[in-house]
N, CA, C and O of each residue as an XYZ file, in Angstrom:
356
protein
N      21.235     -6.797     -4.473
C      20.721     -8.138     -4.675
C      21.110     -8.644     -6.051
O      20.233     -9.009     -6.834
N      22.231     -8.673     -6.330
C      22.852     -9.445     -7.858
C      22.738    -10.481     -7.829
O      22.235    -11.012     -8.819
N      23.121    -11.270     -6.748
C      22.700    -12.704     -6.621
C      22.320    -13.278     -5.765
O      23.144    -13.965     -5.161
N      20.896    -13.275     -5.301
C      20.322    -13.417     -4.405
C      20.436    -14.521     -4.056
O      20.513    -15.178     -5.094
N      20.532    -15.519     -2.765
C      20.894    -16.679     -2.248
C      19.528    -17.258     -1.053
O      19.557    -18.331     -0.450
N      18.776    -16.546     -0.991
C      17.297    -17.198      0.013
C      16.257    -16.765     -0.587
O      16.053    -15.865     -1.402
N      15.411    -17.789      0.104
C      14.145    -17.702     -0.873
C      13.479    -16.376      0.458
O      13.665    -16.212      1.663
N      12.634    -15.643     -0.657
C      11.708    -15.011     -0.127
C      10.522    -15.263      0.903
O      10.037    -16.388      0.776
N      10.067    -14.648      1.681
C       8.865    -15.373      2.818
C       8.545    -14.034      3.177
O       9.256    -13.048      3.371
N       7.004    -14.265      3.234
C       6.099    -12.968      3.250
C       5.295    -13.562      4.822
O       4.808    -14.657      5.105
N       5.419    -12.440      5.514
C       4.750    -12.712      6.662
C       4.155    -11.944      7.084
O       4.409    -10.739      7.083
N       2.890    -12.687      7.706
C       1.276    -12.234      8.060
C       0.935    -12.424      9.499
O       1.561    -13.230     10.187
N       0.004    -11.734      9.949
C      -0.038    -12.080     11.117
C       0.076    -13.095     11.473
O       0.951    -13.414     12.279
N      -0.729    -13.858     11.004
C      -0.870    -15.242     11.846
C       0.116    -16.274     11.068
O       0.179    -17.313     11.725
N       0.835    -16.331      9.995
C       1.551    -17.265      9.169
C       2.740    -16.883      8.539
O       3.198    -15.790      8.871
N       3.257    -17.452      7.818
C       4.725    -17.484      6.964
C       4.047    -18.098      5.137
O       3.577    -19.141      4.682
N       4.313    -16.992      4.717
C       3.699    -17.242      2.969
C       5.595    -17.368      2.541
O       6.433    -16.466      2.557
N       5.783    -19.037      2.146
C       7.080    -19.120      1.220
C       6.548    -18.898     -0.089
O       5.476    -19.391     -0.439
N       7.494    -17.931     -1.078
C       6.941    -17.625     -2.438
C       7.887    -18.987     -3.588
O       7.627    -19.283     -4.754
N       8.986    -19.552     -2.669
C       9.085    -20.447     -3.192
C      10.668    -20.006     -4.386
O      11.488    -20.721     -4.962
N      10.491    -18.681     -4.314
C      11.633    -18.286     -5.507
C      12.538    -17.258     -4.527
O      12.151    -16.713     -3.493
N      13.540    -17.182     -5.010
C      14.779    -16.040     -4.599
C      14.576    -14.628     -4.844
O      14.949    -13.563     -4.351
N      13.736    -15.084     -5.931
C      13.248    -13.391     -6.760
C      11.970    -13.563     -7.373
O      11.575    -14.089     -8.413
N      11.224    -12.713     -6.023
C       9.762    -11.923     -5.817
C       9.578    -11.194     -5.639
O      10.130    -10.607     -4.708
N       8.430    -10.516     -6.575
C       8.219     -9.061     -6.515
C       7.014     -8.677     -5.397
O       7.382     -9.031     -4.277
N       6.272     -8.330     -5.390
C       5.382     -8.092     -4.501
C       3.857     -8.481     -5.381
O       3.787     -8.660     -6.597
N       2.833     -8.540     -4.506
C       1.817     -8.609     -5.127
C       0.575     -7.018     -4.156
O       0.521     -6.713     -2.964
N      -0.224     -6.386     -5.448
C      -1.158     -5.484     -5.290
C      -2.123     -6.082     -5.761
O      -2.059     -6.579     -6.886
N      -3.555     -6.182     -4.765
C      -4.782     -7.097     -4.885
C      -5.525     -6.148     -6.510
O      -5.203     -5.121     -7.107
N      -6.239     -6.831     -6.626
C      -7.297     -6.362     -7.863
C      -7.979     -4.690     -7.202
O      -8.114     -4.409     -6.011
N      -8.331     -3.749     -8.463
C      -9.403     -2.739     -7.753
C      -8.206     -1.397     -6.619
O      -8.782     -0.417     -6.147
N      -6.817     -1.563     -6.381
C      -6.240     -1.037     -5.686
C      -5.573      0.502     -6.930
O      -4.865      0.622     -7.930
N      -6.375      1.358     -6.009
C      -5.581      2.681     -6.350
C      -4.196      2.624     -5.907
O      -3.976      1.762     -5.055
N      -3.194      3.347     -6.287
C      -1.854      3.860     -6.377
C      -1.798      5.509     -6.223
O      -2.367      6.228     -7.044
N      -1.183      5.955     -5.284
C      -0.500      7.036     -5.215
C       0.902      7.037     -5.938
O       1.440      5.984     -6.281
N       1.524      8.418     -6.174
C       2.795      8.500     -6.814
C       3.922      8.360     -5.641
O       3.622      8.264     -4.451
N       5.301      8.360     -6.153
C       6.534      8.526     -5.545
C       5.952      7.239     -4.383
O       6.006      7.468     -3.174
N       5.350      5.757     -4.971
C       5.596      4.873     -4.047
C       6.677      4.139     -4.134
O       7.162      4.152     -5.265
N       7.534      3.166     -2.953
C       8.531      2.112     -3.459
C       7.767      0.845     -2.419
O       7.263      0.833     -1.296
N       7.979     -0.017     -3.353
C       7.241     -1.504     -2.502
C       8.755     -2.470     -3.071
O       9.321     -2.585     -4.158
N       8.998     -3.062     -1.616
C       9.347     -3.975     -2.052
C       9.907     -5.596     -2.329
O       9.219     -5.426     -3.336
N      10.315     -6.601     -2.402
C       9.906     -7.631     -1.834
C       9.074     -8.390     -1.046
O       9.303     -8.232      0.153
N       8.087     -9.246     -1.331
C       7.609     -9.438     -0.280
C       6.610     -8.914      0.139
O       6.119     -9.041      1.261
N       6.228     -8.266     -0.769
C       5.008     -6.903     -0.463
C       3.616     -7.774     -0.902
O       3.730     -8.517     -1.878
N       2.638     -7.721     -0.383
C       1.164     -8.077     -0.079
C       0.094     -7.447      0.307
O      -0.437     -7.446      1.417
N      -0.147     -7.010     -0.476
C      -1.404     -6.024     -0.443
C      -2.933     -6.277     -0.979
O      -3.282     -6.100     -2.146
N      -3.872     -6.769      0.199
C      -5.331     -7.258     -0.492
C      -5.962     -6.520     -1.548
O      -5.595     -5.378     -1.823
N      -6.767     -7.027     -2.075
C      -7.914     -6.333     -2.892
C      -8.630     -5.008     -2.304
O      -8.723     -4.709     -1.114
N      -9.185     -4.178     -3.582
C      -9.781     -3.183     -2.563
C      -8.929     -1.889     -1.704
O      -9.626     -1.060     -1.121
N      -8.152     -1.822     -1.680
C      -7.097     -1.030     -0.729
C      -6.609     -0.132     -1.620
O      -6.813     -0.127     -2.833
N      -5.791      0.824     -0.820
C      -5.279      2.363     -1.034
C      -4.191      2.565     -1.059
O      -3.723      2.261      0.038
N      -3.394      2.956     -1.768
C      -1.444      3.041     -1.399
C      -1.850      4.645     -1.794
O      -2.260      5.047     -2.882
N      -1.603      5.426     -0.559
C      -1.231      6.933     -0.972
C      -0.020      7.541     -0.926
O       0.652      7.382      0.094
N       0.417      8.229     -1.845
C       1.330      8.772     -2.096
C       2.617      8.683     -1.028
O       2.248      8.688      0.147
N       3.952      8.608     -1.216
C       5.395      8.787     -0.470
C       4.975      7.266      0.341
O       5.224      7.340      1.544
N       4.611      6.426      0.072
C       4.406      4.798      1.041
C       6.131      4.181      0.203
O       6.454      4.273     -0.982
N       6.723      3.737      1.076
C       8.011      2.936      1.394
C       8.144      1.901      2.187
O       8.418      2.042      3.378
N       7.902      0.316      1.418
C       7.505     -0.790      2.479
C       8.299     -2.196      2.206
O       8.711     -2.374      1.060
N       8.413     -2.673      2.672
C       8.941     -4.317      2.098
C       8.396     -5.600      2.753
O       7.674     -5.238      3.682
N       8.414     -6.320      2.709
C       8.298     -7.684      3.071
C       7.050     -7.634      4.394
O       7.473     -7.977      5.498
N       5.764     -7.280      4.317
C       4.697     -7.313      5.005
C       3.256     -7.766      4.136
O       3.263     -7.706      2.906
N       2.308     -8.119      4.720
C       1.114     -8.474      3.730
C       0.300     -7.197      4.874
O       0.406     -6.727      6.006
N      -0.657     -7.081      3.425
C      -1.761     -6.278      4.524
C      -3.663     -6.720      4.053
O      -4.123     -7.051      2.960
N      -4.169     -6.585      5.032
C      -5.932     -7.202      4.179
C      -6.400     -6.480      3.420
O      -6.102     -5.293      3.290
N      -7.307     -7.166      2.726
C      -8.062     -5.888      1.744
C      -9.147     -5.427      2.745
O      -9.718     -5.859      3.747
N      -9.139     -4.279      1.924
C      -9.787     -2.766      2.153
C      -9.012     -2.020      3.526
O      -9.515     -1.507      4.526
N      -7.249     -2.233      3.026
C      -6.888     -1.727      4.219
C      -6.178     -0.012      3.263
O      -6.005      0.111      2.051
N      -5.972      0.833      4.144
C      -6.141      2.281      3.756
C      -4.358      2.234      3.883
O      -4.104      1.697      4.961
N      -3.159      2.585      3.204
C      -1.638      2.954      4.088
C      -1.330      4.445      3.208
O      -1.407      4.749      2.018
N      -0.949      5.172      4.449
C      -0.763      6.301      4.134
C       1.015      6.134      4.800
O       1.476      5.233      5.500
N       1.791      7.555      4.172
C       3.087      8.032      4.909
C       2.195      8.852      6.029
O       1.123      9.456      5.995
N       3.386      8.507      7.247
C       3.031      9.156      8.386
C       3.107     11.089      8.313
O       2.890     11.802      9.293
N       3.449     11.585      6.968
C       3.224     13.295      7.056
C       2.379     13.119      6.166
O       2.310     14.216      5.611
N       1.532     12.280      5.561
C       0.181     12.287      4.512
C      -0.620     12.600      5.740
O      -0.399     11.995      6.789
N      -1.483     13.463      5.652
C      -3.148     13.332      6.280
C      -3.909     13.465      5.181
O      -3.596     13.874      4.063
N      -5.324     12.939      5.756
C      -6.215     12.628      4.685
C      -6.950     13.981      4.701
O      -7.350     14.630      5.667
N      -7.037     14.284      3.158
C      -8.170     14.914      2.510
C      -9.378     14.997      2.545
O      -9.903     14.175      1.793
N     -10.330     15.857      3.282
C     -11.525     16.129      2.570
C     -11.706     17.024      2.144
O     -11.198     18.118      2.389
N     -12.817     16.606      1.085
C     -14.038     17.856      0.111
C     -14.666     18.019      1.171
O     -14.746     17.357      2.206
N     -15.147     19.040      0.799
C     -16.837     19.458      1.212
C     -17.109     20.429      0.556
O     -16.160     21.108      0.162
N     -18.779     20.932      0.131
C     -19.326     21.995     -0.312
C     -19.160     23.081      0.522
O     -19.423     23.117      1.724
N     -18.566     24.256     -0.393
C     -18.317     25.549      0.194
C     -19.939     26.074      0.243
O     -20.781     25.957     -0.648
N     -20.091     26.711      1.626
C     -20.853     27.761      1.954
C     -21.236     28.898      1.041
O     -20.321     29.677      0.774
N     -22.355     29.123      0.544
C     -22.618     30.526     -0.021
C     -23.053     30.912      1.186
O     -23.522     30.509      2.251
N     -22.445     32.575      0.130
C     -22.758     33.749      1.581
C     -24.331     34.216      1.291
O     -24.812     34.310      0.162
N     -24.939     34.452      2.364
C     -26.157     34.975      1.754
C     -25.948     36.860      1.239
O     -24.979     37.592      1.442
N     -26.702     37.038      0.839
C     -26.580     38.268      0.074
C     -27.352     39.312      0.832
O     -28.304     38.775      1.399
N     -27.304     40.360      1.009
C     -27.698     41.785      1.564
C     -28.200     42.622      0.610
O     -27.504     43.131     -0.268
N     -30.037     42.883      0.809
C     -30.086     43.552      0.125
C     -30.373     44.484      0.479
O     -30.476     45.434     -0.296
């Protein structure tokens, strides 16, 4: 993209967002964690509130806030409190 020649347009379900310029970066809502080794790009729309976990590779989509995007070999993590063993006396 050295010299980019169309304007950018971000599209949503229901609409067409023109950004109006040739060269747009993406937007990440307020409050949004980041995972590492992400690439976003153009066109990128991401609500408030929301999650980018780690290895995410995306372009030109919007998504709502408090929406969760994982890579499809990410599964999610849980904690939980380990079990004590009871003791023998």
């Amino acid at each position: 993209m050295t010299t980019p020649d169309r304007e950018v347009i971000m599209r949503a379900p229901d609409c067409l967002y023109r950004s109006g310029t040739v060269r747009f970066g993406g937007l990440i809502g307020d409050g949004t964690p980041t995972g590492h080794n992400i690439a976003l790009g153009s066109g990128f729309a991401l609500g408030r509130h929301s999650r980018l976990n780690s290895g995410i590779t995306l372009t030109a989509r919007t998504f709502p806030a408090w929406s969760v995007l994982s890579a499809p070999h990410v599964a999610e993590t849980q904690i939980r409190p380990r079990r004590r063993r009871e003791t023998v006396s």
